[in-house]
N, C-alpha and C positions, 0 to 999 in steps of 0.2 A: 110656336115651337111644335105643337101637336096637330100636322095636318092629318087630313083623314087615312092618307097611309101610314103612316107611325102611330097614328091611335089605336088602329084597327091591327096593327102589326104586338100591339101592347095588349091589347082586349086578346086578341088569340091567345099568346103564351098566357094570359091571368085565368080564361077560360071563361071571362064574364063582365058586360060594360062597364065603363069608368065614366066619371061622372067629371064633367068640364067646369071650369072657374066655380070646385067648388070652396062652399062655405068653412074655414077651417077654426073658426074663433068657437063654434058650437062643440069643435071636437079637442078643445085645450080646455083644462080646468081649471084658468084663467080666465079666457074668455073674450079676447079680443084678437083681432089681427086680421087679415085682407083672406081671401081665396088663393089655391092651389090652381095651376093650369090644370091638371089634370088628379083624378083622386082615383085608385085603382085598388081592389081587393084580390086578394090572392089567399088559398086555402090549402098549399103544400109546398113541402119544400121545394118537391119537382118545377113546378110552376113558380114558384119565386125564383128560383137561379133560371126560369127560362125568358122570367120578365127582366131579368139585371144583364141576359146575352142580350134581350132588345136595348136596353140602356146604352150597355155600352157600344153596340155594335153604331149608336143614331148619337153618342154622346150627348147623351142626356141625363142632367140631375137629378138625384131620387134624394130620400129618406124616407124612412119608417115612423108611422106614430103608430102609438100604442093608445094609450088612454089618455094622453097628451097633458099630461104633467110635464114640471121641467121642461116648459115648451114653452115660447115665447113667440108672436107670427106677427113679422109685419106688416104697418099698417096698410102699404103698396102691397101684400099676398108675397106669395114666389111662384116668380114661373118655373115652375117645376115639375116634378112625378113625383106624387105624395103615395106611401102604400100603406094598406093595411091590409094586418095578419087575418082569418077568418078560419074556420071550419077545422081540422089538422092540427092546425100552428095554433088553437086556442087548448088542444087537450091536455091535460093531466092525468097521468096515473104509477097507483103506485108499483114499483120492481123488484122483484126475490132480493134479497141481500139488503135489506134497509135502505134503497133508492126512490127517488123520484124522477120520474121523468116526463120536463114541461113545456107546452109548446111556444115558443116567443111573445106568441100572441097572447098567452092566458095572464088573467091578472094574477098579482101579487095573492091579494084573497083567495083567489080557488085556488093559485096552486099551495100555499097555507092549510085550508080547508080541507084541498084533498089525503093532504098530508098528514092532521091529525085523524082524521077517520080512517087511514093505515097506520095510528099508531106509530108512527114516526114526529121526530123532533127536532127544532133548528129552524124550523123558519117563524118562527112565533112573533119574531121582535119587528118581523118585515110583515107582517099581516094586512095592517093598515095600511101601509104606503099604496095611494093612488097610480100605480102602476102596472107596465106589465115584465114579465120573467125576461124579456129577451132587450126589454131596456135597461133590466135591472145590471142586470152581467152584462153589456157594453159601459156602463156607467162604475160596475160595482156600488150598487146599490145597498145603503146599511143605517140602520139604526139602535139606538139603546145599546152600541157596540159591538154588537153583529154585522158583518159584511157579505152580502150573498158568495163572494169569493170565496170564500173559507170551504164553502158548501159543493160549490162545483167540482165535477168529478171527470165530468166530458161535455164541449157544448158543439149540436150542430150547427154550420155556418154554410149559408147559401155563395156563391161567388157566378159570374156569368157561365152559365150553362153547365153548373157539377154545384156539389153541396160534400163538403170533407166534416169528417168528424177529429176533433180537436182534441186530444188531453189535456187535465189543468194541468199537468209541469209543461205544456206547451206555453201557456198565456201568464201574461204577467198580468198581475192584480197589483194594484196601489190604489191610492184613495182616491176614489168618484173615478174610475179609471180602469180600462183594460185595454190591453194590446190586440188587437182583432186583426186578421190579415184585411191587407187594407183592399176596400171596394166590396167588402163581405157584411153580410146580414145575417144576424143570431137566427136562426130558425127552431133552435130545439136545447133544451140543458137539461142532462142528468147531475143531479144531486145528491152527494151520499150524507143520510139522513142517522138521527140516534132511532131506538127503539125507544116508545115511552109510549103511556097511560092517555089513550085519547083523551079522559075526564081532565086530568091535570093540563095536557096540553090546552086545551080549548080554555081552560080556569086562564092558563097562561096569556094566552091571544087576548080575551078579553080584559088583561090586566092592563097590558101595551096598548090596546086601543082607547083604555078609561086616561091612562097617562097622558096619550095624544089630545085627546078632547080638552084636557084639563092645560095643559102649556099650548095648543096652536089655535089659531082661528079657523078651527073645525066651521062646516057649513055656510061659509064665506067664498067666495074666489079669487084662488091664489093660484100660484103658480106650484109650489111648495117652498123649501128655504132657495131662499136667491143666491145668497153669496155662498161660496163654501169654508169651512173655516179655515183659517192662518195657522202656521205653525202656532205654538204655544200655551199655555193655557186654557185662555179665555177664546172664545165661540168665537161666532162673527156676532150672532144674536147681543152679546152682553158687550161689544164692538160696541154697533149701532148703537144700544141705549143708553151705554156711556156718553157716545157721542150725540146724543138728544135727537135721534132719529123717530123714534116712536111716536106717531100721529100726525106724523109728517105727510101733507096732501098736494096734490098738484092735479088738476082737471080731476078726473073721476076715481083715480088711482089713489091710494095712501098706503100711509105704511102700517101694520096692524099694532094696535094699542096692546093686543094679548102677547106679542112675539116679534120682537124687531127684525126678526130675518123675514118675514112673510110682506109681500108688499099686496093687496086686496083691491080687485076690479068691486068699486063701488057702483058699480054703474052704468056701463056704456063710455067705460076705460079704453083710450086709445092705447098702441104698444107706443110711441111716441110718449104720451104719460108714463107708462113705466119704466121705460128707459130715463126721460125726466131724473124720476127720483131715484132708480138707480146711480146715476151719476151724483146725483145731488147726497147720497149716503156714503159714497165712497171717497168723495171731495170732504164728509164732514167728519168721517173717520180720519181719514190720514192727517187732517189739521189736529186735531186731539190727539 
C-alpha cells in the first residue's frame, strides 16, 4: 500500500519518518497482535488534518492509538496507517474559568495530574484508566460513575486538511460512545472543571487508584474490561462469573481469577487466543 511516493507524501505532511511493518503488540497493554504497514507520528493539529488530506486524498486506512488500551491487533497486523499523537497533542494545561485544556494525545494521568495541581476537580475517578484524553471522548470514557462527557466543554477535531472546533451540545454522549463527525480525529478537549483543594483531590485520585488495584488484575496484561455492560443491573463482570467464566484458559490467554471482565496475555497470547475466549464467554453467558 505504502510505496515510496505515498510514504514520503505522508512523512512530509507528519514532518517526520514513519516506521514500516511496524511492531504494534509492544504498543497495546495487551500485548499481542501482528505489525502496522506503516506507524507515523504527528505533533499538531496542523499536521494531523494535513496527514488525514494524504489519507484521504490516496484512500487509505488510518487510526489513532494512544496508549493502546481497549485495543486489540490482529494476529495478520493491519495494513494500514497507524498514528500517533506527540509533542502539542500530548500538552495539558490549566485555563482562567475552572477549565482544562488536553491535548488527545496526553494520558488520562497527566491530564488528572495537571488538573489537581490547578486545583480543579472532576477528573479523579478517571486517573488511572490506561489511556489517553482524545480516546477517552471518542469512546466516553468513565468510571466509578464518572463519564469524561459530563466534563467536556469543547473538543478539537482534525478532519482532512482543517481541524473545527466542536461544542459539547454539538456531540452526542452515550455510553462507551460519542458522535464525532465522521473521518475526524480528537486532537484537543477543553473541560470545564470544579474548583477544589489540590490535597483533597490527589487524597481522592489515590482512593480510586487503591480501589482499582484491589478489584482488577492490576500489573498483568490486559486489554482493560472487554465486554461492555448489558442494560440492567448486574455488570458483564458478575455475567461471566455467574456464567463460570473466571480461570477460563485457552493458549496463553485466560480470563483473570481477580475480575471476570479482564481476559490476561499470559504469555506470548495470540489475538486468535483471545478472541477464542471471547467467544467462548459470550457463548457461556447467553446459555445461562
Amino acid at each position: 500500500m505504502f510505496d515510496a511516493r505515498v510514504r514520503a507524501e505522508l512523512e512530509l505532511a507528519a514532518g517526520q519518518a514513519g516506521i514500516a511493518d511496524a511492531g504494534l503488540g509492544r504498543l497495546t497493554t495487551l500485548g499481542c497482535g501482528g505489525p502496522a504497514a506503516l506507524l507515523i507520528e504527528t505533533d499538531s493539529a496542523k499536521r494531523l488534518a494535513a496527514v488525514l488530506a494524504v489519507t484521504a486524498a490516496r484512500k487509505i486506512d488510518w487510526f489513532i492509538i494512544g496508549l493502546g488500551s481497549n485495543l486489540l491487533v490482529a494476529d495478520t497486523g493491519w495494513d494500514g496507517l497507524v498514528i500517533r499523537l506527540s509533542g502539542d497533542l500530548k500538552r495539558c494545561e490549566a485555563l482562567p474559568g475552572g477549565k482544562l485544556s488536553a491535548g488527545a494525545g496526553a494520558s488520562l494521568p497527566r491530564a488528572a495530574a495537571t488538573a489537581a495541581d490547578a486545583g480543579l476537580t472532576g477528573l479523579e475517578a478517571l486517573a488511572a484508566i490506561p489511556g489517553t484524553v482524545g480516546g477517552a471522548v471518542a469512546m466516553n470514557a468513565g468510571a466509578w460513575g464518572t463519564n469524561i462527557g459530563a466534563l467536556v466543554e469543547q473538543v478539537e477535531v482534525c478532519l482532512p486538511g482543517e481541524s473545527r472546533l466542536l461544542e459539547a451540545d454539538s456531540l452526542t454522549f452515550s455510553y462507551r460512545s460519542c458522535q464525532l463527525p465522521p473521518g475526524s480525529a480528537v486532537s484537543r478537549a477543553v473541560l470545564a472543571m470544579t474548583p477544589g483543594e489540590p490535597v483533597a483531590i490527589r487524597a481522592a485520585m489515590q482512593d480510586y487508584r487503591r480501589r482499582r488495584e484491589e478489584s482488577q488484575p492490576i500489573g498483568e496484561r490486559t486489554c482493560g474490561s472487554v465486554f461492555r455492560n448489558p442494560p440492567g443491573e448486574q455488570s458483564a463482570g458478575e455475567l461471566l462469573e455467574r456464567a463460570g467464566c473466571k480461570g477460563m484458559v485457552l493458549g496463553a490467554a485466560a480470563v483473570s481469577t481477580t475480575h471476570a471482565n479482564f481476559i490476561v496475555n499470559k504469555g506470548g497470547a495470540s489475538a486468535s487466543d483471545v478472541i477464542g475466549l471471547m467467544d467462548e464467554c459470550g457463548r457461556r453467558v447467553h446459555e445461562e
